[in-house]
Structures are given as structure tokens and as C-alpha cells.
Residue, then its C-alpha position, 0 to 999 in steps of 0.5 A: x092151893x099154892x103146895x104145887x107152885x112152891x116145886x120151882x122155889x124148892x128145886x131151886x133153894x135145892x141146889x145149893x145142898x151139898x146133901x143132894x149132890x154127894x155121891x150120886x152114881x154110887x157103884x150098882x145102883x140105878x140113878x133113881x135109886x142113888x136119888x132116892x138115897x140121898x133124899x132119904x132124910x126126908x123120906x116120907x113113904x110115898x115115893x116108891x122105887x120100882x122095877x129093880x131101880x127102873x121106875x120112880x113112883x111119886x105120890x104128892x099130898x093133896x088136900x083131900x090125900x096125904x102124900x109126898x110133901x113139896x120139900x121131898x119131892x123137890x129133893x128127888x126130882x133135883x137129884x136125878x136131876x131132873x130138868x128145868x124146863x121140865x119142873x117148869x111144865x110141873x109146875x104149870x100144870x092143871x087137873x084140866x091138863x090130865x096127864x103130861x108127859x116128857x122125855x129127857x136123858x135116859x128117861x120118860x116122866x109123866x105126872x098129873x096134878x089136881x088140888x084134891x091128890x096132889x102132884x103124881x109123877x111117875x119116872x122111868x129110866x130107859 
């Protein structure tokens, strides 16, 4: 399915939303929180922030599972932001690969893919 190959477009048409960049850093709230806020108008329910604001579960839809669509997670990972490179490697990702994992800034992310449950992806600020 070509759900998961639109993550690069999406990010990219992202950022030039004003939506996505306002306010971030807002006073008491963690970074993924503050992401988690200013994607809140497509807010679908499978994104979850855990760990007082540490950790960001990401459910993607998937042929055979419904989760967070491309567009949201897009969002999110933006607003993080989360880099390139990284969305890159998302995005070439297989159900072969199994679990992916990188580092960058202030976080750990991990995520896998597979056709029938979509992208997850799991952030951790450190």
C-alpha cells in the first residue's frame, strides 16, 4: 500500500503550516506534549502521550487495523521535530525489517511497519 510512502510528502507539505510551528516550548510541558498540542485538530485517538510527557505512542492505520492516519502522524513527527533522515528511514522501512531504531536530540524513537498494522512508532524523550 502506498499509506506508508506518503509520510515524507506529508512532512514535507507540513512544513510550511504555521499550525504546526506556533507555540512550541509552551511553559511546563514536555516537547511531545507541546507536539502533541499543536496537532490536536486532527487528533484521531491513537496517539497517545505517556509517562508524564516522556513518551509518545503512535498507532498507524493499516489495512487490517485502524490507527493514526498518515496526515496526523505527519503532524506530529513535524512538530517534534523529528529529522529527515529519520523520516526517511520510516518510510523505507519493510514488515522484513522488524524493529528500527534511532537516536537524535533528546530522543530515542523506534517503529515498525507492516501492511496489515500500519507504521507504529514509539518516541522517548531522554
Amino acid at each position: 500500500m502506498r499509506r506508508k510512502s506518503m509520510l515524507v510528502l506529508m512532512v514535507v507539505l507540513l512544513s510550511s503550516c504555521s499550525q504546526v510551528t506556533d507555540a512550541l516550548g509552551s511553559i511546563g510541558e514536555t516537547k511531545l506534549q507541546t507536539a502533541m498540542k499543536s496537532c490536536a485538530d486532527t487528533y484521531s485517538g491513537y496517539i497517545d502521550v505517556l509517562d508524564n510527557g516522556k513518551t509518545l505512542s503512535i498507532d498507524g492505520d493499516g489495512d487490517e487495523d485502524q490507527g493514526a492516519p498518515v496526515k496526523e502522524i505527519a503532524c506530529v513527527l513535524y512538530a517534534i521535530p523529528v529529522p529527515s533522515y529519520v523520516i526517511s528511514r520510516m518510510d523505507q522501512t519493510r514488515a522484513l525489517d522488524g524493529v528500527q531504531r534511532e537516536e537524535f536530540d533528546t530522543f530515542n524513537i523506534s517503529w515498525s511497519y507492516h501492511p496489515d498494522n500500519g507504521l507504529d512508532i514509539v518516541i522517548h524523550e531522554k
